[in-house]
C-alpha positions as CSV (number, residue, x, y, z in Angstrom):
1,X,34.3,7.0,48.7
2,X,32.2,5.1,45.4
3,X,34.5,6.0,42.6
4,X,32.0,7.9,40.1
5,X,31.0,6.6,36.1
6,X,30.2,9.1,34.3
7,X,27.4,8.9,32.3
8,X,28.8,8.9,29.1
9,X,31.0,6.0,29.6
10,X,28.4,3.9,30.8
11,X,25.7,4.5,27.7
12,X,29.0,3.0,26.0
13,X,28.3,0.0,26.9
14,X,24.7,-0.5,26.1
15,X,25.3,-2.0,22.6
16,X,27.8,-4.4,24.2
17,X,25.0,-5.1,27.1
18,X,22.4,-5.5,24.4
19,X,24.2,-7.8,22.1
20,X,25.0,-10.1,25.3
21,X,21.1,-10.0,26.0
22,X,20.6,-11.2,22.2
23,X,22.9,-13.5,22.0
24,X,21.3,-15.4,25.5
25,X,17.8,-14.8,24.7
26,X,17.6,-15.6,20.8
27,X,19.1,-15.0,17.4
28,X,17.6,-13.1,14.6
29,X,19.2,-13.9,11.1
30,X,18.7,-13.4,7.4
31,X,19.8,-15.6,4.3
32,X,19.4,-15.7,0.4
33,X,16.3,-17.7,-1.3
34,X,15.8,-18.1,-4.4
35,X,14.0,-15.7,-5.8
36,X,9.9,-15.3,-6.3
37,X,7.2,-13.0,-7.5
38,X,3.8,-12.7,-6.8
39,X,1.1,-10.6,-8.8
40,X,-1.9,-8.9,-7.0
41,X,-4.1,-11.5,-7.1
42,X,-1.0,-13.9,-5.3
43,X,-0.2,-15.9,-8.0
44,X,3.4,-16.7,-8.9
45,X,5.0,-14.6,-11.6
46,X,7.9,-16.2,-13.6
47,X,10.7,-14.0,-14.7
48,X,9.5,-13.4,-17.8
49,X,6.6,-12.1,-17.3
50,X,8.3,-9.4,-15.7
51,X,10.5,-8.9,-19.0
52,X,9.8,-4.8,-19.2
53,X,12.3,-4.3,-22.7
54,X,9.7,-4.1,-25.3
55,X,8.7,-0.7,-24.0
56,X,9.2,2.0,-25.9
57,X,8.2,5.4,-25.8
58,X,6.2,6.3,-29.4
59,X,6.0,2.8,-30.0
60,X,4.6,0.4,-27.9
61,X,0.5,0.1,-27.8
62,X,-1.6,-0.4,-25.0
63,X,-2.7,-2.5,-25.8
64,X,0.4,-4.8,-26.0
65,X,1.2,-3.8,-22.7
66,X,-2.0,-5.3,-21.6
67,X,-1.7,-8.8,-23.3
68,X,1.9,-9.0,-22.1
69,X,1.5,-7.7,-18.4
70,X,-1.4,-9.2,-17.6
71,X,-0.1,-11.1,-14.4
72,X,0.8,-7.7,-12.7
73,X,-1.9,-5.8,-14.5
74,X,-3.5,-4.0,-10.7
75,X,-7.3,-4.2,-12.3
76,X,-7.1,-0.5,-12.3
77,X,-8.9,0.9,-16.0
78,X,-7.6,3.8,-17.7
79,X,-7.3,4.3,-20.9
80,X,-4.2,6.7,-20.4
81,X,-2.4,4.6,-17.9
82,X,-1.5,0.7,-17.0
83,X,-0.8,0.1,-13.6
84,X,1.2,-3.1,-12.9
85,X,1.9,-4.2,-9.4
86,X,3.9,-6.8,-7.9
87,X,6.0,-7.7,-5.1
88,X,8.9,-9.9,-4.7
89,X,11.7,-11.9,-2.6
90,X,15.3,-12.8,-3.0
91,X,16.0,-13.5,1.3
92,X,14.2,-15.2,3.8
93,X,14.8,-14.5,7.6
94,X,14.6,-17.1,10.6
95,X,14.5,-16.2,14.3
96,X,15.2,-18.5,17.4
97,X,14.1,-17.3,20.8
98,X,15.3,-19.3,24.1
99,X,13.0,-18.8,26.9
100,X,14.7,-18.3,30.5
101,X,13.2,-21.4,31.7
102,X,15.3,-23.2,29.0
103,X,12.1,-23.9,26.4
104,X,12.2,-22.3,23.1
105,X,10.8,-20.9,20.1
106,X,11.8,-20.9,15.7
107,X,10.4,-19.4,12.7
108,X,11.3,-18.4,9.1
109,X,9.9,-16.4,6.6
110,X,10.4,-14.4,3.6
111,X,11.4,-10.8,3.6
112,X,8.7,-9.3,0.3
113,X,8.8,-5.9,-1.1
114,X,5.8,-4.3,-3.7
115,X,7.2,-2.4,-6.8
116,X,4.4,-1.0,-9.1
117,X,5.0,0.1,-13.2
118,X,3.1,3.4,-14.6
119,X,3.3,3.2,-18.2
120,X,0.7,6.7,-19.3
121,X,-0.3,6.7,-23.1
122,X,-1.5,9.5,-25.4
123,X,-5.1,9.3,-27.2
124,X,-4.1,7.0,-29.8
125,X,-3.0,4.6,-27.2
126,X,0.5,4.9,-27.6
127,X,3.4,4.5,-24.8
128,X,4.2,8.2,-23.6
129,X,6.9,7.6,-20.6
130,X,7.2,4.4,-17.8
131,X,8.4,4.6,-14.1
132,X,9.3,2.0,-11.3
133,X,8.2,3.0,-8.1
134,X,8.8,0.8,-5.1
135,X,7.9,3.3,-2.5
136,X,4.1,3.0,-2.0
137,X,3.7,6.6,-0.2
138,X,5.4,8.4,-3.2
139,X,3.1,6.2,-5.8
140,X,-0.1,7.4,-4.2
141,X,1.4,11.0,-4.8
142,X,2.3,10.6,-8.1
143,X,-1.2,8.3,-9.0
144,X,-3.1,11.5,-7.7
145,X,-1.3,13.5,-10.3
146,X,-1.6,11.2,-13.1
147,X,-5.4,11.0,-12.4
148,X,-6.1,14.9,-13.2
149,X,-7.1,13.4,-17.1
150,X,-8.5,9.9,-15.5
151,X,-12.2,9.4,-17.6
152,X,-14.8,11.3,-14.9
153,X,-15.9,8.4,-12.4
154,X,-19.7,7.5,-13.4
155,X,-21.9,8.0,-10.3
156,X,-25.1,7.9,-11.9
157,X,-25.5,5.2,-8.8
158,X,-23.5,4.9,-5.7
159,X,-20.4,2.9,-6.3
160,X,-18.9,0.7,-3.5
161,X,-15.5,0.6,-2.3
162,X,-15.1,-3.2,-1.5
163,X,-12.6,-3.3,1.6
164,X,-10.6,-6.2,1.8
165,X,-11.2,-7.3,5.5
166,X,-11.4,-5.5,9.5
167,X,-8.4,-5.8,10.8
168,X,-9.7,-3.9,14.1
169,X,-13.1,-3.7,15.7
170,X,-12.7,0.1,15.0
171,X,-12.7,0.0,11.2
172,X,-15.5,0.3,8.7
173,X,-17.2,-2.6,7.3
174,X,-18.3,-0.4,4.0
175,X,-17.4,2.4,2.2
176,X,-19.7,4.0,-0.8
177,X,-19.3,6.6,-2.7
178,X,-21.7,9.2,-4.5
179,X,-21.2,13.0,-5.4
180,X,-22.8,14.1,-2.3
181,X,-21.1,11.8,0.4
182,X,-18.9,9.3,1.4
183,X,-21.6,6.6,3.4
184,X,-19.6,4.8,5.8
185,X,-21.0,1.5,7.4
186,X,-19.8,0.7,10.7
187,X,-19.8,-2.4,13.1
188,X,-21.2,0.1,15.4
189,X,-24.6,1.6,14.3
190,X,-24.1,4.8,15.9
191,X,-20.9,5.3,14.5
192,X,-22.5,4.9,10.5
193,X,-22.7,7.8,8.9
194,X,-22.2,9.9,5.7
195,X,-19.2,12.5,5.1
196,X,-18.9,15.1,2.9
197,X,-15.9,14.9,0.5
198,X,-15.4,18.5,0.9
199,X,-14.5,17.6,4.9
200,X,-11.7,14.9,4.0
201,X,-8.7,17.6,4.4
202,X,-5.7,14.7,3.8
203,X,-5.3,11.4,1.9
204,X,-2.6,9.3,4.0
205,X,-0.9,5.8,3.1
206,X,-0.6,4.1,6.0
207,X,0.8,0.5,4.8
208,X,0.8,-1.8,2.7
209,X,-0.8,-4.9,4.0
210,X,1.9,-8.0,4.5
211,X,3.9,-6.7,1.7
212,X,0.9,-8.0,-0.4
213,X,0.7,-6.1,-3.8
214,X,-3.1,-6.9,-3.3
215,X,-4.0,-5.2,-0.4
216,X,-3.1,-1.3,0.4
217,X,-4.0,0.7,3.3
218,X,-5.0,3.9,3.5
219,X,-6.8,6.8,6.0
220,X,-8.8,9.8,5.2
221,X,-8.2,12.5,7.7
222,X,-11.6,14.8,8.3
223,X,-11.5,18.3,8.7
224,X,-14.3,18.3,11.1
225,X,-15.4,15.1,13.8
226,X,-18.5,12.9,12.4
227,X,-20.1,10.4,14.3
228,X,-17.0,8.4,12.6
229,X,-14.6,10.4,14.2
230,X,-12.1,12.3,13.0
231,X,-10.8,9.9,10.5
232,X,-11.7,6.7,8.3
233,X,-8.8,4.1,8.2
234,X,-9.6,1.0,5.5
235,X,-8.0,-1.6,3.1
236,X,-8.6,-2.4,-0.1
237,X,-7.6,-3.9,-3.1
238,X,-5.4,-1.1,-5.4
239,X,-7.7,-0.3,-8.4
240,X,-10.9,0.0,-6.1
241,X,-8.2,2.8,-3.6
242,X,-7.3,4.1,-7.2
243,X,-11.3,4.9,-7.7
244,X,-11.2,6.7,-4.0
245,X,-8.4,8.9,-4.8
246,X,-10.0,9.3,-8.1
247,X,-13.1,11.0,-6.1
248,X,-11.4,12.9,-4.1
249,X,-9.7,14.1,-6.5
250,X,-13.1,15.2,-8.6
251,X,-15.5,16.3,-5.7
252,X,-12.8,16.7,-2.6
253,X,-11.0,19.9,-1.6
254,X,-8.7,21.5,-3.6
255,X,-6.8,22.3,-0.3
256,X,-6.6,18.3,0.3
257,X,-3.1,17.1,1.0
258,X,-1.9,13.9,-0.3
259,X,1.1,11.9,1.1
């Protein structure tokens, strides 16, 4: 008689199997750079540009946060708030793969990650408060709060959304907004169409785009299905995604969830 494994004792050695597998196949690793910044428009950023000590709240002006942030300044305008975004790297990672018919495979890269600074000020233009946020789905939450005394968007005329490329076929080329409707232009004819703000029921980060502090993605999930579908995914560049939330904000649902 087949002496019986049980079950659990075999999943125990799954890590063991797995690291074998690894260790014939390729190697993944990770190692210390030294370290760079980018601003949103990719430029590097030395470190003291990045030199946040001079603010203080009830002192520091706008501004003097503009003149001395301008390489991470996002493009976004407010007169109550500066929105600085960056990203940056301190590792680098390299990954060798061997093929089973003994040819092979290398790369390297760095390893980047996006922080953004909210500095808010009152009506005189002076610093009110500051926070770091590296998490990009917990900034657009707290942007859309922020924004509730944002200027009123001027849509005397449609305003554009410029998106910053199609990654897929099944994106839009075009996005405009104008109080009525959201016009979305499509590869696809049939699939151009307007939207009513009122049936965008939830504002959803989805990444951001090669850890690039210029690029963010975003979806806008619809209540009802248009001839878009049931939901508009795009990219763009962070002040013009600050403008969207902005309008959504003004002529969406109040019921719209944010995350």
């Amino acid at each position: 008689m087949k002496p019986r494994v049980s079950r659990k004792l075999s999943f125990s050695f799954l890590p063991l199997l797995l690291a074998g597998l690894l260790a014939c196949l390729g190697c993944i690793g990770a190692t210390r750079l030294s370290a760079r910044s980018h601003g949103p428009e990719g430029a590097d950023i030395q470190k003291q540009e990045l030199d946040l000590s001079f603010l203080q709240v009830g002192i520091t002006r706008r501004d003097d946060v503009l003149s001395r942030l301008h390489s991470v300044d996002s493009g976004y305008s407010n007169p109550h708030l500066f929105w600085g975004r960056w990203s940056d790297s301190k590792w680098g990672y390299w990954v060798v793969v061997v093929g089973m018919g003994g040819g092979g495979a290398a790369g390297a890269g760095r390893n980047w990650h996006v922080h953004n600074l909210l500095v808010t000020f009152d009506e005189k233009g002076v610093m009110q408060e500051q926070k770091l946020i590296d998490n990009d789905r917990v900034l657009w939450r707290e942007l859309h709060t922020r924004l509730a005394d944002a200027p009123r968007l001027d849509l005397s005329q449609p305003m554009a959304i410029p998106l910053e490329g199609s990654y897929d076929y099944d994106t839009p080329v075009r996005l405009t907004i104008s109080k009525d409707a959201i016009h979305v232009k499509h590869r696809k004819a049939r699939r151009s169409c307007d939207i009513s703000p009122l049936n965008v029921s939830r504002f959803q980060h989805w990444s951001t785009k090669g850890a690039s502090p210029g690029t963010t993605c975003h979806v806008l999930k619809l209540a009802e299905r248009t001839a878009a579908g049931k939901r508009v995914s795009f990219c763009a560049a962070p002040a013009d995604v600050a403008a969207m939330v902005q309008y959504l904000r003004e002529y969406g649902s109040p019921e719209m969830a944010w995350e």
